[in-house]
C-alpha positions in Angstrom: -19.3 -6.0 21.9 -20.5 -2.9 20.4 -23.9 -1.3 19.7 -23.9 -1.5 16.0 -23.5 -4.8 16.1 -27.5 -5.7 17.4 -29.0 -7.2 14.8 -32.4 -5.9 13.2 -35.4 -7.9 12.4 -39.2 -7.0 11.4 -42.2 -8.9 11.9 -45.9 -7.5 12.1 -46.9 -9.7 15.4 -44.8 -10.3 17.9 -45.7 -12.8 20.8 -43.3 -12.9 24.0 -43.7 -15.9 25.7 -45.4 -19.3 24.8 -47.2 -20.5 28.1 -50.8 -20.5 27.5 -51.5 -16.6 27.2 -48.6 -16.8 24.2 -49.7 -19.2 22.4 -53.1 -18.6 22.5 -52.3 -15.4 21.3 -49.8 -16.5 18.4 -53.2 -19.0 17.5 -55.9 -16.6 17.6 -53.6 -13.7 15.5 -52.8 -16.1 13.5 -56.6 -16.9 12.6 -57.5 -13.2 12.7 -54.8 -11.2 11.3 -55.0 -10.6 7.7 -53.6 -12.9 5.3 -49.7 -12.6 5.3 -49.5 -10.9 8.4 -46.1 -12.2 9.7 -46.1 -13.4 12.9 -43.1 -14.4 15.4 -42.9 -16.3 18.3 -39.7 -15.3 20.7 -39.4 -17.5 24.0 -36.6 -18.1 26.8 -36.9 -21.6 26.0 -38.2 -23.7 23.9 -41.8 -23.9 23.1 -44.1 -25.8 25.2 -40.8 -27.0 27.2 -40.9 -23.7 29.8 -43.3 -21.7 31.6 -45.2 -21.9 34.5 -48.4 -23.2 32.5 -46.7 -26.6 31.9 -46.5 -26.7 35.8 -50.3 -26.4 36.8 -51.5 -29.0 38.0 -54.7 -28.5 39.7 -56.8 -27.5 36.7 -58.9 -24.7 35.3 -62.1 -23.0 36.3 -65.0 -23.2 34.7 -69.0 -22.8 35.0 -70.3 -26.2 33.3 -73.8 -26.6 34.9 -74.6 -28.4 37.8 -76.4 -25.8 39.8 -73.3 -23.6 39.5 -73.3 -20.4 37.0 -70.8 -17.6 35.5 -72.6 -15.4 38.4 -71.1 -17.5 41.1 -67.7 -18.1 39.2 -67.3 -14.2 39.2 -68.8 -14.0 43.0 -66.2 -16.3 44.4 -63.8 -14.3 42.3 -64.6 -11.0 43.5 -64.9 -12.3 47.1 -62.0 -14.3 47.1 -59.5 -11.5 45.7 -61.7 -9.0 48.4 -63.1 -6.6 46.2 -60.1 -5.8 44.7 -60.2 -7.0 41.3 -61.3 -5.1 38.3 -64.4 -6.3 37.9 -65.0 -6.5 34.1 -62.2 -8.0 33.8 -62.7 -10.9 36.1 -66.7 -10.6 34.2 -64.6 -11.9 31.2 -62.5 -14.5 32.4 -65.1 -16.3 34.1 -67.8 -15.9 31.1 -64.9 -16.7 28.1 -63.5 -19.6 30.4 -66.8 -21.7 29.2 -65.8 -20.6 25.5 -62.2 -21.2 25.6 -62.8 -24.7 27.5 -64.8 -25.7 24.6 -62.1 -24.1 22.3 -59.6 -26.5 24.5 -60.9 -29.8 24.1 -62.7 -29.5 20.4 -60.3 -27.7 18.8 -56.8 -27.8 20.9 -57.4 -31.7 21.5 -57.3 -31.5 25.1 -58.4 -34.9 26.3 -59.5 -34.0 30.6 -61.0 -36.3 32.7 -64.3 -37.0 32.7 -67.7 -38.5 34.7 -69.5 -41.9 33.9 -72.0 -40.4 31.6 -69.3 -38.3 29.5 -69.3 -35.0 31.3 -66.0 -33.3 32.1 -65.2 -34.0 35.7 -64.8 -31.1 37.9 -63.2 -30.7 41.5 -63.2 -28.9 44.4 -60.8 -26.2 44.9 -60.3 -24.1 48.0 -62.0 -20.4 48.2 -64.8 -22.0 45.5 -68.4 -22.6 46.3 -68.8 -25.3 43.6 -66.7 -27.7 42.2 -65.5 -26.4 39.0 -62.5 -27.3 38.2 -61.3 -29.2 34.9 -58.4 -31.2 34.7 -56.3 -33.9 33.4 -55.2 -36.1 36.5 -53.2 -33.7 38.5 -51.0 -32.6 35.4 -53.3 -30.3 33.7 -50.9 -28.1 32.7 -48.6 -31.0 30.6 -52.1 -31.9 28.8 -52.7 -28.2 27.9 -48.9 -27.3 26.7 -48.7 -30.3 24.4 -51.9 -29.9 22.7 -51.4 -25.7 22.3 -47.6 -27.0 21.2 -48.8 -29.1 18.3 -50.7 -26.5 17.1 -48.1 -23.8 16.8 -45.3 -25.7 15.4 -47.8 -27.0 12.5 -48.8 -23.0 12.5 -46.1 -21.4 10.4 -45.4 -18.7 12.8 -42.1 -17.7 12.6 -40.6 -19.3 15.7 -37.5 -17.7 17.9 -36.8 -19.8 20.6 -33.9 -19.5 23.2 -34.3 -15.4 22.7 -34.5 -13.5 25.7 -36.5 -10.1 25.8 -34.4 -7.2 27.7 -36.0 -4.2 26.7 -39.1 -2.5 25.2 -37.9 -0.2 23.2 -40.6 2.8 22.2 -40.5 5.3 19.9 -38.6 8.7 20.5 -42.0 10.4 22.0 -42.4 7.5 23.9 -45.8 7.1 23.2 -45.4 3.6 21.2 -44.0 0.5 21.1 -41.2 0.2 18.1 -39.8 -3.1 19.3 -38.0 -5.6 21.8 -34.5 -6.0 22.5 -33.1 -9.6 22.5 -30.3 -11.8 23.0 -30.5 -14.9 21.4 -29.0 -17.7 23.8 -27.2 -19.8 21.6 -24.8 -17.3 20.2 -25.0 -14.5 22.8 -26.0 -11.6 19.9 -28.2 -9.0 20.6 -31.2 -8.7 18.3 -34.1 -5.8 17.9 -37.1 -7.2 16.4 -39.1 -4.5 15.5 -43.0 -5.4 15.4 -46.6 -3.4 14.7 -48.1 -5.1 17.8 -46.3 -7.2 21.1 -48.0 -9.2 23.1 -46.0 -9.7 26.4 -46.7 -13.3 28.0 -43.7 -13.8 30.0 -45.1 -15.1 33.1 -44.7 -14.3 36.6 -42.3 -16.2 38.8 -41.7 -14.5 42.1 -38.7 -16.9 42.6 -36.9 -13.9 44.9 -38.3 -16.0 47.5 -36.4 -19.0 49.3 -39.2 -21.1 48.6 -40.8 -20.6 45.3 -43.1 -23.0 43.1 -41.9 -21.7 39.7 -38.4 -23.1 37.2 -35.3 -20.2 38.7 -35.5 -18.8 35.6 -38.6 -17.0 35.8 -37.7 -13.9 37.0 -40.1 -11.5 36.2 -38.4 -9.8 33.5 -41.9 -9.0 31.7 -42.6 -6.4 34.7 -39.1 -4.9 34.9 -39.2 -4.2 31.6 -42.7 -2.6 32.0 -41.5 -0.9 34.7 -38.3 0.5 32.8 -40.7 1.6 30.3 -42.2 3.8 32.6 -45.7 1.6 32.6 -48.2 1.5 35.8 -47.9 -1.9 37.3 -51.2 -2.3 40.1 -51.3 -4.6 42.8 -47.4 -5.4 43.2 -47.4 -6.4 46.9 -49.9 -8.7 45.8 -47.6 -11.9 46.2 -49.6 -15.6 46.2 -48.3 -18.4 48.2 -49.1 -21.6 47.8 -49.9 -23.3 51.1 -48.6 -26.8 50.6 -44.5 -26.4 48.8 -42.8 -29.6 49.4 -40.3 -29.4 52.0 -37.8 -31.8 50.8 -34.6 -30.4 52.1 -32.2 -27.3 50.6 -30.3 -29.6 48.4 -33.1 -29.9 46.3 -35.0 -27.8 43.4 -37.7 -30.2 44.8 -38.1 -27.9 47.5 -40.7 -25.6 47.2 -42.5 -27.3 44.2 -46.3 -27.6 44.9 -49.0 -30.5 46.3 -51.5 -28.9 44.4 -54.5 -28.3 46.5 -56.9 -30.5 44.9 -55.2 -32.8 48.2 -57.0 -30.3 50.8 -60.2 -30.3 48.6 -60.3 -34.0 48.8 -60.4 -34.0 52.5 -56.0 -33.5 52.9 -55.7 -32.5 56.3 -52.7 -30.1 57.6 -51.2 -31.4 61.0 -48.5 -29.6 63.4 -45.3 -30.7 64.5 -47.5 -31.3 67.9 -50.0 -33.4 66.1 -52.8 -31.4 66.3 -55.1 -30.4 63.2 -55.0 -26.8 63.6 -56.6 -25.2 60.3 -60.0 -24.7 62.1 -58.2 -22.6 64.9 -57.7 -19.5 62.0 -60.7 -20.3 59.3 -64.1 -22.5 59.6 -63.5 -23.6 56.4 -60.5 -25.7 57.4 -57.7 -26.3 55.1 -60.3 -25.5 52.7 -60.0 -21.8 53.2 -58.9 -19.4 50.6 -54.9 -19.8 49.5 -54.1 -16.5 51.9 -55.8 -18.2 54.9 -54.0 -21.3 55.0 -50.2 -19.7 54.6 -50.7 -17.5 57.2 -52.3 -20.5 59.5 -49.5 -22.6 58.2 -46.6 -19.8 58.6 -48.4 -19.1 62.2 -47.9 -22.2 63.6 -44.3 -22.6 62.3 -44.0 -19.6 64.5 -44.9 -21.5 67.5 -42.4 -24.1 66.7 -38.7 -23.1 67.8 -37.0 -26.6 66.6 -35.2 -25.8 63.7 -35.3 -29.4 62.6 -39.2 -28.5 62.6 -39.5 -26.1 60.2 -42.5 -26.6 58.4 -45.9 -28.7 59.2 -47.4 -31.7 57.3 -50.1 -32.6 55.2 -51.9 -36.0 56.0 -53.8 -38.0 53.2 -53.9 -41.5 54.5 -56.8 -41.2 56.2 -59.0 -40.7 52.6 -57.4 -44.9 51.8 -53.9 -45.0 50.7 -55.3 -47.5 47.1 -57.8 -44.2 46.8 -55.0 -41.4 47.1 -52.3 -43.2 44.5 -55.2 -43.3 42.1 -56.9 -40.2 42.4 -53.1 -38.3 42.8 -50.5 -40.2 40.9 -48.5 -36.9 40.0 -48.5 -35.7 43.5 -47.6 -39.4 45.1 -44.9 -39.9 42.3 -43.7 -36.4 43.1 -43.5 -37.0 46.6 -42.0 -40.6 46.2 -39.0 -39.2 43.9 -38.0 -36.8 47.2 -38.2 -39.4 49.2 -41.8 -39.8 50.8 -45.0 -42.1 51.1 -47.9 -39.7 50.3 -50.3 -42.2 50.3 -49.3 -43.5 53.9 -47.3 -41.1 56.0 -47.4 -37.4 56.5 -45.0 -35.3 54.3 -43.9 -32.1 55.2 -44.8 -28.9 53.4 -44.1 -25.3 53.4 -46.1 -21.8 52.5 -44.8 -21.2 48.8 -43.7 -18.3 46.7 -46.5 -19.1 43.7 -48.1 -16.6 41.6 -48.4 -13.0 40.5 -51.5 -11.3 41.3 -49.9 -7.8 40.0 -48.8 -6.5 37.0 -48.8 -4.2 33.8 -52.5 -2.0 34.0 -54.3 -3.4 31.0 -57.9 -2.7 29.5 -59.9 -6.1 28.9 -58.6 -5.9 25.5 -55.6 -6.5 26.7 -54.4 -2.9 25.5 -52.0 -1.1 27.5 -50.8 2.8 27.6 -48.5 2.4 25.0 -50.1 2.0 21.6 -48.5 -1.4 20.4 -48.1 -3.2 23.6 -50.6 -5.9 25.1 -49.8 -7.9 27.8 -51.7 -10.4 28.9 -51.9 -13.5 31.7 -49.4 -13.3 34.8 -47.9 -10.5 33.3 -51.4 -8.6 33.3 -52.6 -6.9 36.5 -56.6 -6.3 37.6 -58.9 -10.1 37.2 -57.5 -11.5 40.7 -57.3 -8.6 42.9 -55.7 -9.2 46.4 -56.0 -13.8 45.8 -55.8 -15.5 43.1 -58.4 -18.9 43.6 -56.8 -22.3 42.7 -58.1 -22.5 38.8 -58.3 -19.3 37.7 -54.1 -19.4 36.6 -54.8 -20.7 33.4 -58.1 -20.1 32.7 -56.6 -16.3 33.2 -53.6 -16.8 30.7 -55.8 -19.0 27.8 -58.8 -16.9 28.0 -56.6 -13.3 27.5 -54.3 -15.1 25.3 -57.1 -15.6 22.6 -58.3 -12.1 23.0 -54.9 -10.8 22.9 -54.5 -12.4 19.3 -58.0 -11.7 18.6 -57.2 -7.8 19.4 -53.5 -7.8 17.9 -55.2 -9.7 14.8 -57.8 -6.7 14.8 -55.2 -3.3 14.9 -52.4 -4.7 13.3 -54.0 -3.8 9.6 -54.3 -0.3 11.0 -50.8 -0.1 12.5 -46.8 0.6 10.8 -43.7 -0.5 12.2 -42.4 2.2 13.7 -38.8 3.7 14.8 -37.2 3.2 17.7 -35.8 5.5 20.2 -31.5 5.0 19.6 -30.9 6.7 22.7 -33.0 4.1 25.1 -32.0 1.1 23.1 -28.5 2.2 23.9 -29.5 2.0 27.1 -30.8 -1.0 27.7 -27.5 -2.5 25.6 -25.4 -0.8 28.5 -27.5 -2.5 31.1 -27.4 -5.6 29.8 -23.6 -5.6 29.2 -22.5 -4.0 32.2 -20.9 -6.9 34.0 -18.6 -7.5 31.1 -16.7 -4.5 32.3 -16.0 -6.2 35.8 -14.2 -8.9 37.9 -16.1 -12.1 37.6 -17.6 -13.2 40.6 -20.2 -15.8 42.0 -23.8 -14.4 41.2 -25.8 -17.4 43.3 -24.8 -16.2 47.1 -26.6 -12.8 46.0 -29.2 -14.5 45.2 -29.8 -16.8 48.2 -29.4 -13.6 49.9 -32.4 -12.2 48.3 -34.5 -14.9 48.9 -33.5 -15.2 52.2 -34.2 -11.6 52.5 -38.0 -11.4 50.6 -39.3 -14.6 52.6 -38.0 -13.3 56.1 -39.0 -9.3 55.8 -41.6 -9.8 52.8 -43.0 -12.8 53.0 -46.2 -14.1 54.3 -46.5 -12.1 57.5 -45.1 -8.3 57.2 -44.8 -5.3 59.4 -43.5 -1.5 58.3 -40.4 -2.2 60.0 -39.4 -5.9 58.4 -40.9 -4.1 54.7 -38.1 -1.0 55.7 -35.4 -3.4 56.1 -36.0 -5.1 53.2 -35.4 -2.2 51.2 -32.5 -1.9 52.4 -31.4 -5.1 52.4 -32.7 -5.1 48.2 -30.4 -2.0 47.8 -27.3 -4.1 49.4 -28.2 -6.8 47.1 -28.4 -4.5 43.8 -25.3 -2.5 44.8 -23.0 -5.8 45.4 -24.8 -6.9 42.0 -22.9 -4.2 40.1 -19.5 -4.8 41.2 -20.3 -8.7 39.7 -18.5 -9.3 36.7 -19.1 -11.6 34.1 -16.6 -13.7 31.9 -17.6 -12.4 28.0 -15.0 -14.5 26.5 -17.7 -16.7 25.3 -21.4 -15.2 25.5 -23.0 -18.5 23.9 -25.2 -19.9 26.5 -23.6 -18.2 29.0 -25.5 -19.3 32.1 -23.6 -16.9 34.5 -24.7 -14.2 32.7 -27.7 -14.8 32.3 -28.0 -15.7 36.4 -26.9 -11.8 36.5 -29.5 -10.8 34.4 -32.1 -12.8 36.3 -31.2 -11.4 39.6 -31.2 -7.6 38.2 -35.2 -8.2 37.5 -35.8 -9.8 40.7 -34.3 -7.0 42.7 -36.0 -4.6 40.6 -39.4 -6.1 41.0 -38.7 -6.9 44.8 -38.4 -3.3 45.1 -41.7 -2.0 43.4 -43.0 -5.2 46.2 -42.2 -4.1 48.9 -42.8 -0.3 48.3 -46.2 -1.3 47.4 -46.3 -3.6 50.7 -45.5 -0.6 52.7 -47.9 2.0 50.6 -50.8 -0.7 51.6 -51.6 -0.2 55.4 -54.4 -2.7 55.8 -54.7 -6.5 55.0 -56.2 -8.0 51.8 -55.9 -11.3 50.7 -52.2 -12.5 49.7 -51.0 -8.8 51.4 -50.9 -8.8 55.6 -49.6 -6.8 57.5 -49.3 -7.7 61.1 -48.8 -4.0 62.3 -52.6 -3.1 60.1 -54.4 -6.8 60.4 -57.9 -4.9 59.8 -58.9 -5.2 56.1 -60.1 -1.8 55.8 -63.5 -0.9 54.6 -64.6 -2.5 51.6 -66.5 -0.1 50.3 -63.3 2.3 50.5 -61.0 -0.4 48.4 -58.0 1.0 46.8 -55.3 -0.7 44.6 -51.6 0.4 44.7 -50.3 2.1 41.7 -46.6 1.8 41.0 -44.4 4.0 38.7 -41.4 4.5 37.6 -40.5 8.5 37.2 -36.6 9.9 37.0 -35.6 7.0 38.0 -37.2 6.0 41.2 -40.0 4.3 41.9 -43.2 5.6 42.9 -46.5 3.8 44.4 -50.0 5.8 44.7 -53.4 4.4 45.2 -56.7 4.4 43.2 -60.3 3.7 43.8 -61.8 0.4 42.8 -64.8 0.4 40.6 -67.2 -1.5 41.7 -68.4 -1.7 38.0 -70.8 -4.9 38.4 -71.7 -5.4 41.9 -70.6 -3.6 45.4 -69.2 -5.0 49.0 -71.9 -6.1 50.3 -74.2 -6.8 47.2 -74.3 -10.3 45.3 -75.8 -10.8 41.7 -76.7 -14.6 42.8 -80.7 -15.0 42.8 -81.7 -14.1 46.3 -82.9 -18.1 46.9 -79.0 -18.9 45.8 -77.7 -21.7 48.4 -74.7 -20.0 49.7 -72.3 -23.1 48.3 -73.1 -26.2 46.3 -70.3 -28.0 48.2 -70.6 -31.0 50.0 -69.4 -30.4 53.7 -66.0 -31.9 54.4 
């Protein structure tokens, strides 16, 4: 395969991804772009049948009434990621997530549950002092992705699914965007589509962990592209797990997939190997503490526990009626059931989970980066969550920025040309992305197993300057064994192996620019502690991490968070505010 044989394409839009940030953005350029502005839709997959988004379950925040207000929405945000988040931009996603609710069921179709008298039904979440959370069931994400789906494929946007992005390719002066570097899947052809304005979309998915909630192929390749591009990336050691990962064996993709928390907010209580309820030894909230709180109480007492056949604990429903759990949970019980276990009666074992993103690409709350052309917005996107993400702010995040992604695209794209691209860098990423073909095939899995053995044993939920150091090394093993793995180019159509290759170069990049960031950050916040610095630092001294890449290597500084709206210490609730409209559990 040679250079001159990519394939060049043009569009004015181009949308990377199509979870709920892309196609809320393909939607909303769509309605505000100028008439024939040519929009394309480029996925890994196929539309609406990928992503993470298809995967929530839980549901989405949202301020409906009821006592509770966009005030407090943003106040459990702020105190919940601990006053690290950029503050405007967590202003906006908790003020649009009323719009883009609306915008959800009235225009979308979404059909969520709702009260007696007609109201949307909302639940309680964990970190949250009000039940706000929308859903459908405990499938939200399914009712979401099928609506937005619809409504794309009866769009007209120009649709290229099965293409995988490898490289933003900028102009020579590197100050623009000119386009994205593709292979499309089904033939193994590389393609540039140049475009006016990208949106990247492509998710999260910190699957370099051994237990991880998200599909094994998201593999961050929106942020090692970013970082390739030289872009700043904030918060990166920022790593969410999810508390409750089944723990259904290591013969199973089961393992790892999530009991969405809604079961704790219901009254789900976590139980030890010992059969004690230990939650309210670490937080007096219980299991209903923040999503930080309750891995590191979960991941503290597997310490305790040296029977290897013991790994993880168990969460406990039966207690709540087991008629009352099948009807209130039938996702979660079916889930359970297809692995094996009674949810609804017995105790099923669960596991701290690699989850979600709370770093990424520095964005304005336009969605604009540094490089004129490029927007990126949800789990891509760095700043609304800070340190901790709460249960229900995924996918309000990813819809809310979607729409004003498109809005914004739709906006500058009249003022914008396509532009050139930079030969020299496209030539590079080419190279990178055909350098196994050059090699002895080998197996590409045991690298990855080692990787994820690696990030969830020195990076993981509990870390300390030495495990972070060893890590690194470790990632460099990893990375340097990856490049002596060949791969058979014989046939490149759907070639899974190289693809696997490909996923495991992003995951080693990113778990680089991790754990650097892990060991820049000597305090604890939120998803990030460190068992060497517990303290959390003074809030009113809160820095993010800053990471870089310059000539080649990777570089993490710090900045000052700007406590724009309201300060450590401060609320903007009125002062006769009760501090939570939830009922005591």
């Amino acid at each position: 395969m040679r250079i001159f044989d990519i394939e060049r394409h043009d569009t004015d839009i181009l949308v990377l991804g199509t979870g709920g940030a892309g196609m809320f953005a393909a939607l909303h350029a769509k309605q505000k772009a100028p008439e024939g502005t040519r929009i394309t839709l480029a996925v890994k997959g196929l539309i609406g049948k990928c992503g993470c988004t298809r995967m929530v379950q839980g549901g989405y925040n949202v301020a409906l009434g009821g006592g509770d207000t966009v005030e407090r929405h943003f106040m459990d945000t702020i105190e919940g990621g601990k006053w690290l988040p950029d503050q405007d931009m967590a202003w906006r996603l908790c003020e649009q997530a009323v719009v883009r609710i609306r915008e959800l069921e009235n225009e979308i179709g979404c059909y969520f549950d709702r009260n007696a008298d007609g109201s949307l039904h909302q639940k309680a979440f964990a970190g949250q002092t009000a039940d706000r959370t929308v859903h459908k069931g405990d499938l939200t994400g399914i009712e979401i992705i099928n609506r937005l789906m619809e409504k794309v494929l009866a769009s007209g946007v120009e649709k290229l699914q099965e293409h995988r992005a490898i490289g933003l390719i900028p102009t020579k002066d590197g100050s623009a965007l000119a386009g994205v570097l593709m292979i499309d899947m089904r033939t193994g052809k590389f393609r540039l589509v140049r475009a006016k304005c990208v949106m990247m979309g492509t998710g999260g998915g910190p699957t370099m962990y051994k237990y991880h909630t998200p599909s094994g192929d998201k593999t961050m390749d929106g942020l090692a592209m970013a970082l390739r591009a030289g872009l700043k990336l904030r918060d990166m050691e920022m790593v969410q797990f999810h508390p409750t990962g089944l723990l259904a064996g290591e013969h199973t993709r089961m393992t790892g997939t999530v009991l969405e928390e809604g079961l704790r907010g219901a009254g789900g209580q976590l139980i030890s190997h010992a059969g004690n309820r230990f939650m309210f030894d670490y937080d007096g909230k219980g299991e209903r503490a923040t999503r930080d709180v309750v891995s590191r109480g979960i991941y503290a007492e597997m310490r305790k526990n040296n029977n290897p056949e013991q790994e993880g604990v168990f969460i406990a429903m039966s207690h709540l009626g087991p008629d009352r759990v099948r009807a209130k949970f039938p996702g979660m019980v079916k889930r359970c059931a297809d692995s094996g276990f009674d949810l609804a009666n017995d105790p099923v074992e669960v596991v701290p989970t690699a989850h979600y993103f709370m770093g990424g690409v520095v964005v304005d709350i336009d969605t604009r980066t540094a490089m004129e052309g490029l927007y990126v917005a949800g789990e891509d996107a760095g700043g609304a969550h800070g340190s901790n993400r709460l249960g229900g702010n995924g996918v309000a995040n990813s819809t809310v920025y979607g729409g004003i992604a498109g809005d914004t695209m739709g906006a500058d794209v009249a003022r914008m040309s396509l532009r050139d691209p930079d030969e020299d860098v496209l030539a590079e990423e080419f190279a990178r992305a055909t350098h196994p073909f050059a090699r002895k095939p080998d197996l590409v899995m045991p690298l990855r197993k080692a990787l994820q053995d690696l990030m969830w044993d020195e990076v993981g939920v509990i870390r300390t300057q030495a495990g972070m150091t060893r890590g690194l090394q470790g990632i460099a093993d990893v990375s340097g064994a990856l490049m002596d793995v060949g791969v058979d180019s014989s046939n490149l159509a759907f070639n899974l192996t190289w693809h696997d290759w490909l996923n495991l170069r992003s995951l080693c990049d990113v778990s680089e620019v991790i754990t650097k960031a892990g060991i820049a950050r000597e305090n604890s916040r939120g998803a990030h502690f460190r068992e060497d610095f517990p303290d959390e630092g003074v809030m009113q001294d809160s820095e993010f991490t800053v990471a870089q890449m310059r000539d080649g290597q990777v570089h993490v500084s710090r900045e000052p968070v700007k406590f724009t709206i309201v300060s450590p210490g401060e609320t903007i609730l009125p002062e006769d505010a009760p501090e939570t409209l939830v009922a005591a559990q």
